[in-house]
C-alpha positions as a Markdown table, in Angstrom:
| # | Residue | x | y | z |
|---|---|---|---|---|
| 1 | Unk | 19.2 | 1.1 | -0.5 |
| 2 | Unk | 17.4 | -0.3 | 2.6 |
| 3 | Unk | 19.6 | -2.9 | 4.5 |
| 4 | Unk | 17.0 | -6.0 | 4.6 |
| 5 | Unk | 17.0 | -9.2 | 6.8 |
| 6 | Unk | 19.4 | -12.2 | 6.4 |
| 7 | Unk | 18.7 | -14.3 | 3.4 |
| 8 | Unk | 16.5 | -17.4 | 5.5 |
| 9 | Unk | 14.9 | -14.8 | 7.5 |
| 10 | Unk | 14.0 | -12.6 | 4.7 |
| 11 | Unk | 12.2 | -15.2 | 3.1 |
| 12 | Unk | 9.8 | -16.7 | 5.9 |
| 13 | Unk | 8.9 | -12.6 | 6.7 |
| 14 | Unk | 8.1 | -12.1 | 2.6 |
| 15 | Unk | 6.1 | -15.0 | 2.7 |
| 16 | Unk | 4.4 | -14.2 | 5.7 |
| 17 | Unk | 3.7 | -11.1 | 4.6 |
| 18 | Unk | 2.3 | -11.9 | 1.2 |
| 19 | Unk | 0.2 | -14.3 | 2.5 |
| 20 | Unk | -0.7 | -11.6 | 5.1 |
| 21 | Unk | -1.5 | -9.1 | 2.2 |
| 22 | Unk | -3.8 | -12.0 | 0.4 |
| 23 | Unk | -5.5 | -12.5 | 3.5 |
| 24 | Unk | -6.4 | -9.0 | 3.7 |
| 25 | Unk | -8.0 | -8.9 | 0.2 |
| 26 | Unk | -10.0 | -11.8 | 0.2 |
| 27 | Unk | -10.9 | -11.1 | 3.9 |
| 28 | Unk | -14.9 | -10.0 | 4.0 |
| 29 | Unk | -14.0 | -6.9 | 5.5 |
| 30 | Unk | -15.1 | -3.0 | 4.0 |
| 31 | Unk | -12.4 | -1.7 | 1.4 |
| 32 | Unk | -11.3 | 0.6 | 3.4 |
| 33 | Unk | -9.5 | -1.9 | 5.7 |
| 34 | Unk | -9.0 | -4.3 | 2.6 |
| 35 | Unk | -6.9 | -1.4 | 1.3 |
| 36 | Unk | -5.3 | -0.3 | 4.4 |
| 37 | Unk | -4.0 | -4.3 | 5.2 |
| 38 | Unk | -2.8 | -4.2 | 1.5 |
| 39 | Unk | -0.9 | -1.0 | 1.9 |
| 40 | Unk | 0.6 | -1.9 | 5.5 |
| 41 | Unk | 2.4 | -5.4 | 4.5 |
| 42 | Unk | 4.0 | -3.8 | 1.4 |
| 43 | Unk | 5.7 | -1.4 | 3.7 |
| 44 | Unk | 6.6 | -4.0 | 6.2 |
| 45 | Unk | 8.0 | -6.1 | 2.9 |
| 46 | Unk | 9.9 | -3.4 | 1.8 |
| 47 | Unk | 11.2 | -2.9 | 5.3 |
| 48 | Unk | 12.1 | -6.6 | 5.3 |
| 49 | Unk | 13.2 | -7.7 | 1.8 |
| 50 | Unk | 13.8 | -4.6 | -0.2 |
| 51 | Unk | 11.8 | -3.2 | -3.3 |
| 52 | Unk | 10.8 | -6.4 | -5.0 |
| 53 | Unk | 9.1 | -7.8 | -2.1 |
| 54 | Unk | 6.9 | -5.0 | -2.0 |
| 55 | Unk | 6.2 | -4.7 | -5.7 |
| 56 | Unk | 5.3 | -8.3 | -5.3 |
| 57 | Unk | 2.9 | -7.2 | -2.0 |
| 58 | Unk | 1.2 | -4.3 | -3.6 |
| 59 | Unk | 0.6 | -5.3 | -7.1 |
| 60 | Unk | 0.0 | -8.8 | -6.4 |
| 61 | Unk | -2.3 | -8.9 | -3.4 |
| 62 | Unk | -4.9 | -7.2 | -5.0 |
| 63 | Unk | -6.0 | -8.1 | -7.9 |
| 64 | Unk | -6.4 | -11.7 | -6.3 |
| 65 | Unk | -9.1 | -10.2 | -3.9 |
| 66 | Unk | -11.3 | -10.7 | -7.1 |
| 67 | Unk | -11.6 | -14.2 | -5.9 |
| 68 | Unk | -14.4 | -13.1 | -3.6 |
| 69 | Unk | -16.7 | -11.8 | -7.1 |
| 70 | Unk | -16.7 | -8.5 | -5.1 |
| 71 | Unk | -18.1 | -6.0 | -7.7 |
| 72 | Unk | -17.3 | -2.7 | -5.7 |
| 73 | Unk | -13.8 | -4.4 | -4.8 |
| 74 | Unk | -13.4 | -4.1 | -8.9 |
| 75 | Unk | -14.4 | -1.0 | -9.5 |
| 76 | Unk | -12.0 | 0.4 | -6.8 |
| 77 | Unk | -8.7 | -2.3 | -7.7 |
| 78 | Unk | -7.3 | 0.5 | -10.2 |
| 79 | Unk | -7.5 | 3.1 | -7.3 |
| 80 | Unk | -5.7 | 0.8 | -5.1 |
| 81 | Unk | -3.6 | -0.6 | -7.5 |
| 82 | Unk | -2.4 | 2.4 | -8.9 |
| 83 | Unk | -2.0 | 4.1 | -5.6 |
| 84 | Unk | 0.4 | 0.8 | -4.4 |
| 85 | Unk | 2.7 | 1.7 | -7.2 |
| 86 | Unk | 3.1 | 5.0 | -7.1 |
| 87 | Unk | 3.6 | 4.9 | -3.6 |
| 88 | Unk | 6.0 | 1.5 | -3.8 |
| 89 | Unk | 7.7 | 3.4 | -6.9 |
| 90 | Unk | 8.4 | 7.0 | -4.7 |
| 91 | Unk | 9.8 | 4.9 | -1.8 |
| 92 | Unk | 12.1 | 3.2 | -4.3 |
| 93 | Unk | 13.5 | 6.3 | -5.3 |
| 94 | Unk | 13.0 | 8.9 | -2.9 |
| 95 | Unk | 14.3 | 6.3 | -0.5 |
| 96 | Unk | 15.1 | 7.9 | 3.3 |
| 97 | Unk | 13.8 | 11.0 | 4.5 |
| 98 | Unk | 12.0 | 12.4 | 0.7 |
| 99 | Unk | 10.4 | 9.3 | 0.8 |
| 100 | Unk | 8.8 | 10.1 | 3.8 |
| 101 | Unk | 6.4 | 12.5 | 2.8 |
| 102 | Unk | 6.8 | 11.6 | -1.3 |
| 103 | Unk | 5.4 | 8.1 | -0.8 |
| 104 | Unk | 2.0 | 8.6 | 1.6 |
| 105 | Unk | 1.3 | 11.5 | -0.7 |
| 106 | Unk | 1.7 | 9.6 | -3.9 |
| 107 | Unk | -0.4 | 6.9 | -2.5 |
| 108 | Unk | -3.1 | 9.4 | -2.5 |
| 109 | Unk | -3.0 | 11.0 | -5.3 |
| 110 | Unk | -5.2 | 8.5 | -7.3 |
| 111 | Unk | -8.2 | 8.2 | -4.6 |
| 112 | Unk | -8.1 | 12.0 | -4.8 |
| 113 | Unk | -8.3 | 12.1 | -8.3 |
| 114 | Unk | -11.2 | 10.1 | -8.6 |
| 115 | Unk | -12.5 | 11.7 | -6.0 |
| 116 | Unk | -12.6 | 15.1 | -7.6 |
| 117 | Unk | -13.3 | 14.0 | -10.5 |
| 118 | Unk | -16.3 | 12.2 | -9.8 |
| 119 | Unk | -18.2 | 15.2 | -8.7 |
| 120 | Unk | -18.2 | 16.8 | -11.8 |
| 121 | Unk | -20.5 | 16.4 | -14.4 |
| 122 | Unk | -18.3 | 14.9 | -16.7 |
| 123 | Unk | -16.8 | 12.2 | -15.4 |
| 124 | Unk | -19.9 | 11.9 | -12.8 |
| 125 | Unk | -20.0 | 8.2 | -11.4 |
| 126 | Unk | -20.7 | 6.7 | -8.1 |
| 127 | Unk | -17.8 | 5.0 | -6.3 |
| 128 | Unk | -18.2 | 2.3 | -3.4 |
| 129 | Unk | -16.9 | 4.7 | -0.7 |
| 130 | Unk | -19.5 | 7.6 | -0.4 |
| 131 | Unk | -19.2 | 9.1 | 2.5 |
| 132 | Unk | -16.2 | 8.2 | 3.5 |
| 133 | Unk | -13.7 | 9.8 | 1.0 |
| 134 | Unk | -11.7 | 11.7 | 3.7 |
| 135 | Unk | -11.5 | 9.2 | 5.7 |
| 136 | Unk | -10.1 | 7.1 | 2.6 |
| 137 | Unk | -7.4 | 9.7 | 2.1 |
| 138 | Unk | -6.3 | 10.2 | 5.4 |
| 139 | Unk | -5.6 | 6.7 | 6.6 |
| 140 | Unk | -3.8 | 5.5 | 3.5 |
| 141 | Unk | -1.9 | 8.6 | 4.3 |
| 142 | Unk | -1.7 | 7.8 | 8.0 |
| 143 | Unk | -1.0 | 4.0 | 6.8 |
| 144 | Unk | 2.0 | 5.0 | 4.3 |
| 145 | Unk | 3.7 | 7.8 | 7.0 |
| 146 | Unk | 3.8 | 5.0 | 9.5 |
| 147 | Unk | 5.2 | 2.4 | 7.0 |
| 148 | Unk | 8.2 | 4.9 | 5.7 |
| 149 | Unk | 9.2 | 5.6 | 9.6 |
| 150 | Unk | 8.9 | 1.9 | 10.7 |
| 151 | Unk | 10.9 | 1.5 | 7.4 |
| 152 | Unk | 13.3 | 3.8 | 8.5 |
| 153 | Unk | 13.9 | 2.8 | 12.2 |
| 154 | Unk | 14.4 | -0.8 | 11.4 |
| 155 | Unk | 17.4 | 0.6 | 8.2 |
| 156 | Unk | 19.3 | 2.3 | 11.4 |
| 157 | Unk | 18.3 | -0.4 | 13.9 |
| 158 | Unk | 20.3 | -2.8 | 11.0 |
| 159 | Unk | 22.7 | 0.1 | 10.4 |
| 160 | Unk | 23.6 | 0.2 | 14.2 |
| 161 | Unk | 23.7 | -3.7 | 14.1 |
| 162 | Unk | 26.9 | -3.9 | 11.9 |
């Protein structure tokens, strides 16, 4: 398990970091960055308090973004949402270096689903992010490599610490 910060500090960064994570979704900024805020502070939770601190950051965050009546924010909130936990759920227990490549890529795996899928004829629908698909893909994976290694160094920065 991921050494986290003493007890009073651990609780100002959460809170910070939640707040952070809120302020992303209800910010009035494209989903793309929306999603990529989101996904950022649950890694820096998880780096700071452990695995229910990010829970708490990815799954909560989100679905409070529906504050702003956003219509294509709701009809990608299962992407993201489902994304957040499987990438929250492979850094729980692929923790250290599996997690590494096991927690961008499940992160992923829902945006390239539907992307796929909505292509074909059968499940043909339009989805707020035309055009920028790739783009989608490869910064939440970007995003989730950067928050396993910044993860990472500060567990051996702590480790080293005593």
């Amino acid at each position: 398990m991921i050494r986290t910060a003493p007890l009073p500090q651990r609780i100002f960064i959460v809170l910070f970091l939640f707040l952070a994570a809120l302020a992303c979704a209800l910010a009035p900024l494209p989903l793309l960055y929306r999603s990529l805020g989101i996904v950022l502070c649950a890694y820096l939770a998880f780096s700071a308090a452990g695995m229910p601190a990010a829970y708490l950051t990815a799954l909560l965050a989100p679905p409070i973004g529906l504050i702003r009546g956003d219509q294509e924010w709701l009809i990608m909130l299962p992407i993201v949402l489902s994304g957040n936990l499987l990438a929250m759920l492979a850094l729980e227990y692929g923790w250290r270096v599996p997690s590494l490549v096991l927690s961008p890529l499940l992160l992923v795996v829902p945006a390239v689903t539907a992307w796929r899928l909505s292509g074909q004829s059968l499940f043909e629908v339009v989805l707020p992010w035309v055009g920028q698909e790739r783009s989608w893909v490869l910064l939440h994976v970007l995003v989730g490599v950067a928050g396993v290694l910044i993860a990472l160094f500060l567990d051996r920065r702590r480790q080293r610490a005593g």
